[in-house]
C-alpha positions as CSV (number, residue, x, y, z in Angstrom):
1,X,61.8,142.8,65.8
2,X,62.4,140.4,68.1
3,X,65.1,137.0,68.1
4,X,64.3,134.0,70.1
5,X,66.4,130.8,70.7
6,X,65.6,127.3,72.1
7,X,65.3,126.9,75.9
8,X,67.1,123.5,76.1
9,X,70.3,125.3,75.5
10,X,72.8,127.0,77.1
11,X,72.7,130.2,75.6
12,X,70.9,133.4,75.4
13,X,70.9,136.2,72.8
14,X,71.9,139.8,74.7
15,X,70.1,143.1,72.3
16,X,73.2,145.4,72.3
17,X,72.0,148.0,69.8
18,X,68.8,148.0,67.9
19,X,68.7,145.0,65.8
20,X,71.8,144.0,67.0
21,X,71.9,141.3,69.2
22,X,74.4,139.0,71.1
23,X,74.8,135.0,71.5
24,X,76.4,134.6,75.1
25,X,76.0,131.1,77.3
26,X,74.2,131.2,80.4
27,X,76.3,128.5,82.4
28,X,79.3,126.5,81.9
29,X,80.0,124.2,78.8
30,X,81.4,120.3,79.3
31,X,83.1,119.7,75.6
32,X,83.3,116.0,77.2
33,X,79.4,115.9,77.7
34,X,78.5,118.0,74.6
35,X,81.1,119.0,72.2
36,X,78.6,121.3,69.7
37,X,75.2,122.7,69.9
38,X,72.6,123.3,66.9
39,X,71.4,126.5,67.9
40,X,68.1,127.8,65.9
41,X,67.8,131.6,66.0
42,X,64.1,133.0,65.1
43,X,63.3,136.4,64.1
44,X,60.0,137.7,63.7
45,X,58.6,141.1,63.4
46,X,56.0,142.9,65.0
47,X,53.7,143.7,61.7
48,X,50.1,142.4,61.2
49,X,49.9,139.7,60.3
50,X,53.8,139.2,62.4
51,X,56.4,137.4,60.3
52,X,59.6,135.3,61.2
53,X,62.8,133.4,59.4
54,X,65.1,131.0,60.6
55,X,68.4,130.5,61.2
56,X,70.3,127.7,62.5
57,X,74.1,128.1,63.7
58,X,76.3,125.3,64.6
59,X,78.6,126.1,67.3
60,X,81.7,123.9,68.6
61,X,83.2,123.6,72.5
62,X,86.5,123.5,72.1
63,X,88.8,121.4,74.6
64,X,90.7,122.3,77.3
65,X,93.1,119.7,78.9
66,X,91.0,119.4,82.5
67,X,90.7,115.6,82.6
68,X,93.8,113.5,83.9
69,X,94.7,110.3,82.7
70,X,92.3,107.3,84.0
71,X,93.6,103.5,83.5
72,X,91.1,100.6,82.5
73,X,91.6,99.3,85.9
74,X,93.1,100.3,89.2
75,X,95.5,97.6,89.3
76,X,97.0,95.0,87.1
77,X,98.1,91.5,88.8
78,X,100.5,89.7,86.2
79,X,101.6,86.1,86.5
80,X,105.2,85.4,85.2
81,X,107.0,81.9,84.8
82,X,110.5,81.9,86.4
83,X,113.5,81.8,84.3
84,X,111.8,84.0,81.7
85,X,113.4,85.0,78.4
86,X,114.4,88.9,79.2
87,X,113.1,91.3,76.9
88,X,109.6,89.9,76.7
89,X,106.8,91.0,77.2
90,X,104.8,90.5,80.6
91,X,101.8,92.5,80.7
92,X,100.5,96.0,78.5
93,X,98.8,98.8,81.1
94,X,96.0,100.4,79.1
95,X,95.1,104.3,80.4
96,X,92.5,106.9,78.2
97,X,92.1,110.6,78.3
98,X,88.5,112.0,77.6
99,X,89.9,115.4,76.3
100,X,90.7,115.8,72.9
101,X,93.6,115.9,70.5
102,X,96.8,117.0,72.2
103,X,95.5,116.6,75.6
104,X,94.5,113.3,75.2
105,X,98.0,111.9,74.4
106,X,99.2,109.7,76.4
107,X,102.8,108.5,77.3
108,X,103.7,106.0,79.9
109,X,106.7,105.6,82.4
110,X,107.8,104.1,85.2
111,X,107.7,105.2,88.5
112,X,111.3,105.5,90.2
113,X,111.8,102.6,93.1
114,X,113.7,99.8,93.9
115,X,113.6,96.2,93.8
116,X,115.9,94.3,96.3
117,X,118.0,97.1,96.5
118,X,118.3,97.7,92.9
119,X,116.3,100.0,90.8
120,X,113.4,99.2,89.3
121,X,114.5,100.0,85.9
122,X,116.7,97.4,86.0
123,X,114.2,94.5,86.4
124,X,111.2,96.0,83.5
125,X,110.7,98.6,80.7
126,X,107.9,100.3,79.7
127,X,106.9,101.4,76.1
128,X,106.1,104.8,76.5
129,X,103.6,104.8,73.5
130,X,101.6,101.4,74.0
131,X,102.4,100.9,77.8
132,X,103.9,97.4,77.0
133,X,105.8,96.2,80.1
134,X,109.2,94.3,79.1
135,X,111.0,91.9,81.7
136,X,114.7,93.5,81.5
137,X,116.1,89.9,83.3
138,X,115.4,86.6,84.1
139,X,113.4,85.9,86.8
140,X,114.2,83.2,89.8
141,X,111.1,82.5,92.2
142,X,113.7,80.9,94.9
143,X,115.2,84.8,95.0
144,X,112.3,87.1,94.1
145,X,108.9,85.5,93.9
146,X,106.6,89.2,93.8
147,X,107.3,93.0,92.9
148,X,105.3,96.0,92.3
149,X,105.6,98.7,89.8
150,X,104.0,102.2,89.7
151,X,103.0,103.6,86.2
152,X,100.2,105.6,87.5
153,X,98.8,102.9,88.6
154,X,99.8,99.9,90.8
155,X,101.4,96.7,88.7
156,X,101.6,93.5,90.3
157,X,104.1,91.4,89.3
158,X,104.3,87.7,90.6
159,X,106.9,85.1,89.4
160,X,105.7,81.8,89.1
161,X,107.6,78.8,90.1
162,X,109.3,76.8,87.7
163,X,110.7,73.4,88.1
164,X,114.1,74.0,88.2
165,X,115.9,73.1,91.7
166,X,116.9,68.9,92.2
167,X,116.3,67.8,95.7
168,X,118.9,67.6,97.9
169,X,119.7,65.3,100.7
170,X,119.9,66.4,104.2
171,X,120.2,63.1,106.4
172,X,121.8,60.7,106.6
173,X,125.0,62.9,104.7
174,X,128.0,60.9,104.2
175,X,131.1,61.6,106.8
176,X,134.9,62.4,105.4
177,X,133.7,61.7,101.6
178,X,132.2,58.3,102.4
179,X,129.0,57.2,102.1
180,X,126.4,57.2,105.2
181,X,126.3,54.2,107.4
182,X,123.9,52.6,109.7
183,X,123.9,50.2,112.7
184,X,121.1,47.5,112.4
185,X,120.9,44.5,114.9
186,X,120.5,41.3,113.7
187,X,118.3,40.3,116.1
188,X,115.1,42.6,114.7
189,X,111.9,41.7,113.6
190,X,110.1,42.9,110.5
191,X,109.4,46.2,110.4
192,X,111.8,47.3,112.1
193,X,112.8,51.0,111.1
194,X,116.9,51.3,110.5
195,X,116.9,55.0,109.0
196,X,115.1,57.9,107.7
197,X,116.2,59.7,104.4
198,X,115.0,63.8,104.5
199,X,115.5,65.9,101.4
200,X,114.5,69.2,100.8
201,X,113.4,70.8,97.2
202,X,113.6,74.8,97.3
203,X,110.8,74.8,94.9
204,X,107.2,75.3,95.5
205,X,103.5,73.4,95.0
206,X,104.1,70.4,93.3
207,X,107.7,71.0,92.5
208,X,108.4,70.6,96.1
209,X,106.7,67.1,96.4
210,X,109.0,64.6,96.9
211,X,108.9,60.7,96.7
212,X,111.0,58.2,97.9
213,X,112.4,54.5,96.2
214,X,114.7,52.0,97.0
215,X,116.9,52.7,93.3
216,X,119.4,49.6,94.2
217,X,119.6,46.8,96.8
218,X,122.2,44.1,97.9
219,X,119.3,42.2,98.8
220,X,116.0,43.6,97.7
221,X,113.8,41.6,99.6
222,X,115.4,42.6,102.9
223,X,114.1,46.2,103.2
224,X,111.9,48.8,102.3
225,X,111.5,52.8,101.5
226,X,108.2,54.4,102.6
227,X,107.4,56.3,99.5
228,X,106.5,59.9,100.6
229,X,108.4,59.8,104.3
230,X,111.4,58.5,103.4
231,X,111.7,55.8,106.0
232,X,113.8,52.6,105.4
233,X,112.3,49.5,107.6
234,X,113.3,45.6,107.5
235,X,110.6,43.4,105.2
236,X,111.6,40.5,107.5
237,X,113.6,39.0,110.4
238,X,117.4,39.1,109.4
239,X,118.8,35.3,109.6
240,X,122.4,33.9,109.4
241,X,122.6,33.8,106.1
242,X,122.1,37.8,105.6
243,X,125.5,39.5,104.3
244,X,126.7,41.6,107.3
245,X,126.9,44.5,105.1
246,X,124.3,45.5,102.9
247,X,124.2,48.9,100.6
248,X,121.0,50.8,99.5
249,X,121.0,53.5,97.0
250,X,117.7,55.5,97.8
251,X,115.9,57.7,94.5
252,X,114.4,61.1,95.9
253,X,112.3,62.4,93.2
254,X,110.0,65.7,92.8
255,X,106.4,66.3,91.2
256,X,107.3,68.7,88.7
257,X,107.5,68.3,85.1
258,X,110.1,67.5,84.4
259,X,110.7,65.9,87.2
260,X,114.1,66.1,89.0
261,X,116.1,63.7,91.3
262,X,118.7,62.8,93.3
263,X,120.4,59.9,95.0
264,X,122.0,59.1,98.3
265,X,123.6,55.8,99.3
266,X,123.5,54.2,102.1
267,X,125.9,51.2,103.5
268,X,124.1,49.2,106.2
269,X,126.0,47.2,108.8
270,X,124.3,44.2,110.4
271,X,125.7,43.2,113.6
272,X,124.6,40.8,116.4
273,X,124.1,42.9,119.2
274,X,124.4,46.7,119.3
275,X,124.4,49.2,122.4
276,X,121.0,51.1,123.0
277,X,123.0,54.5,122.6
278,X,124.3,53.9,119.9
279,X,121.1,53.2,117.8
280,X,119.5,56.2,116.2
281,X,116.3,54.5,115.7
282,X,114.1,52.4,117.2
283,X,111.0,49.9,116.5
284,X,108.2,52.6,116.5
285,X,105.8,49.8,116.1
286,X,106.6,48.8,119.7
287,X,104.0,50.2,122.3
288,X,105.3,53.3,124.7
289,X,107.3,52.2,127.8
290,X,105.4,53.4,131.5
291,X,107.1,56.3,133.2
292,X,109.7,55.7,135.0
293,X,109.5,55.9,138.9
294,X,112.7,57.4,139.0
295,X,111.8,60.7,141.2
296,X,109.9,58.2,143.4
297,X,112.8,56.4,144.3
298,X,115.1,59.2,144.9
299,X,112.5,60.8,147.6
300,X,112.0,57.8,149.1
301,X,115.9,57.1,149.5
302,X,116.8,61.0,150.4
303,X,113.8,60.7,153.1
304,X,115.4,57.9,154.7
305,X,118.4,58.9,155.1
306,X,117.3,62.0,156.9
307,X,115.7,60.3,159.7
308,X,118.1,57.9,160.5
309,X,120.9,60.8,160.6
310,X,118.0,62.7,162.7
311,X,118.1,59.3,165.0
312,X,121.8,59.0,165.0
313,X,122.1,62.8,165.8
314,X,120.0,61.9,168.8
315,X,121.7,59.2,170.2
316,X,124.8,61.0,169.7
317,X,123.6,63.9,171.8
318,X,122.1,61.7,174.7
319,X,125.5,59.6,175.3
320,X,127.5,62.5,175.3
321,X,124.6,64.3,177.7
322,X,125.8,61.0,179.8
323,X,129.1,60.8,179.9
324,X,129.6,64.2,182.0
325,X,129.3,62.5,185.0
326,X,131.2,59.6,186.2
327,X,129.9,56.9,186.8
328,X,131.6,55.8,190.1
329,X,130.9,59.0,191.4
330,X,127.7,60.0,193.9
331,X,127.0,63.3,195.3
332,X,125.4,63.0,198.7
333,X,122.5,66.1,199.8
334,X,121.1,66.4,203.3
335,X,119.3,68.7,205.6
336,X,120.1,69.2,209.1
337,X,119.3,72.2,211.5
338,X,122.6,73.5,210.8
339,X,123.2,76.4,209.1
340,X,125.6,75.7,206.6
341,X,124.8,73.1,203.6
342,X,127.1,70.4,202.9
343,X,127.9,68.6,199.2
344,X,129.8,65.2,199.4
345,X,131.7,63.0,196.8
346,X,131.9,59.8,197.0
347,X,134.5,57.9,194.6
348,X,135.4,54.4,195.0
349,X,138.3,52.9,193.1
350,X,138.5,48.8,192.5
351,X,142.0,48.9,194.3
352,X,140.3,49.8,197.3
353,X,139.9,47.5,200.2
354,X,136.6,45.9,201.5
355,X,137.2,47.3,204.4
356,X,138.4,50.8,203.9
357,X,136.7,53.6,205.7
358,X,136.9,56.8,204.3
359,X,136.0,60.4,206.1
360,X,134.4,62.8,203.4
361,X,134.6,66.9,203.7
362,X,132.5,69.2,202.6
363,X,133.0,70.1,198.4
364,X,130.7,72.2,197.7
365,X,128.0,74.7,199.7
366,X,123.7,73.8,199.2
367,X,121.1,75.9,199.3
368,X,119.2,73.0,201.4
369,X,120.0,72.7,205.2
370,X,121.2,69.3,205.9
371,X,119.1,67.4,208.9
372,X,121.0,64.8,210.7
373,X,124.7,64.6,212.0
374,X,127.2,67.0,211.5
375,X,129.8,64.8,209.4
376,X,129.0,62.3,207.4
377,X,131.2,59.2,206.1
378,X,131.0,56.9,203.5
379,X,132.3,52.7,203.6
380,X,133.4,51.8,200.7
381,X,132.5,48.4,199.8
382,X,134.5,46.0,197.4
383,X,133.6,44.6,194.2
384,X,133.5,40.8,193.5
């Protein structure tokens, strides 16, 4: 007798005694690619003419826990409005397990960590049966706009902005608990610009986008608030007949919905003439002034004052060069065959007489033989 089985399976019968044969698999099974096999077992004997009957057995793979979780996608970015109501729900993680019964159950946790220093289990919870992620707190963008949480896989958690922070003023501020003032000249044409009000809104986007109005006016016609910078400018030339003080209460306003505001005042003196360093501002209408020549000036003066102390240290140097010798003073050089040189000095006072004669002796030895007489003499002649 002999038993045969399909070949598209992975099995194969083993004869272990006569007529007794064995159903054993010839490679490994995948309960996740096949779970059971129909197997058909024919036996036919060896008689003339050869006969044969049919068996079919059905046989099951059972499971064994070899597949780890997988999640629907390898990471979850979740959007989440600012000042949310805690305890609800932000997002729901989604994993499946390809084994079977027990091994396929799933229960999901949160991964320890921190957030700002605190741990993570304080900011979210996770429902360990569903994985349904609950915000444990309120959110606020201004102090945490983006956090991540492990569950096996990577959750993204960004905080949207909410519309929830007023603008606030941060020039002109009013000094000792009064309100701000300005300085404007009467004297100033139209468009002159007196101030600039800057505010600041800690939200973001649109929140953020502020807008300026002129709320309040003593005289409304007088100036004007550039609606998105803030600056205040004159409509027309101040006259006599303008109050010297005028007050302005300006309206900063966001984009966000619902939009929030705030208000600064502002107390305007007009004046008839006011210092250049004392104004803040300035006609920026008015075209740029030329460089100054400044530097061009200061070489020029430094470079002429060193020459003429150069010149003056000159002079200086050739009177004094001068004055070493007097100037009713001669000395008197000769050569003669003698041997010996002779130096004579010849000084003439205006006491003496027309008619003095004066014998001169040697002062002082040359290195030039004199030629000529022995002694010499000099007549000293008067002065008219």
């Amino acid at each position: 007798m002999v038993l045969t089985i399909p070949n598209n399976v992975p099995f194969q019968l083993h004869s272990s005694f006569k007529n007794y044969y064995t159903l054993v698999t010839s490679e490994f099974l995948d309960r996740e690619a096949v779970s059971e096999y129909n197997i058909t077992i024919t036996a036919r004997d060896l008689g003339s003419p050869s006969l044969s009957t049919r068996k079919t057995i059905l046989v099951q793979v059972s499971d064994i826990n070899d597949n780890p979780p997988r999640f629907s996608q390898p990471s979850y970015t979740v959007y989440v409005t600012e000042n949310n109501a805690p305890g609800a729900s932000i997002c729901s993680v989604t994993a499946f397990d390809p084994d079977s019964n027990q091994n396929a159950y799933l229960s999901y946790s949160i991964l320890e960590g921190q957030i700002q220093g605190m741990p993570v289990s304080t900011y979210v919870s996770i429902n360990s049966d569903n994985g349904n992620i609950y915000a444990l707190r309120s959110f606020d963008y201004e102090q945490l706009r983006n956090f991540q949480i492990l569950v096996n896989v990577t959750v993204n958690v960004f905080v949207l902005d909410q519309n929830d922070n007023a603008p606030v003023i941060i020039s002109p501020l009013p000094k000792n608990g009064t309100m701000a003032t300005e300085v404007v000249p009467r004297s100033v044409d139209a468009g002159y610009l007196v101030t600039k009000i800057t505010a600041l809104d800690a939200d973001a986007g649109q929140n953020s986008r502020l807008s300026y109005q002129l709320l309040q006016a003593t005289d409304p016609g007088l100036f004007s608030v550039a609606l998105y910078t803030g600056e205040i400018r004159t409509i027309r030339r101040l006259v006599e007949k303008d109050a010297t003080r005028q007050r302005l209460v300006i309206l900063v306003k966001d984009n966000g919905q619902p939009p929030l505001s705030g208000t600064v005042s502002i107390i305007l003196t007009v004046v008839d003439s006011v210092p250049e360093s004392l104004s803040d501002f300035g006609d920026l209408t008015l075209s740029p002034k030329p460089p100054s020549n400044l530097a061009l000036y200061l070489i020029v003066s430094l470079s002429t004052i060193s020459l003429i102390f150069l010149v003056a240290i000159i002079v200086l140097a050739t009177i004094s060069s001068a004055a070493k010798v007097p100037t009713n003073c001669m000395e008197a050089n000769g050569n003669s065959s003698l041997s010996q040189s002779y130096c004579y000095k010849v000084c003439l006072t205006p006491e003496s007489a027309k008619s003095d004669f004066m014998f001169l002796k040697p002062c002082s030895p040359s290195s030039t033989p004199f030629r000529g007489h022995r002694d010499w003499f000099a007549h000293s002649y008067g002065h008219s």
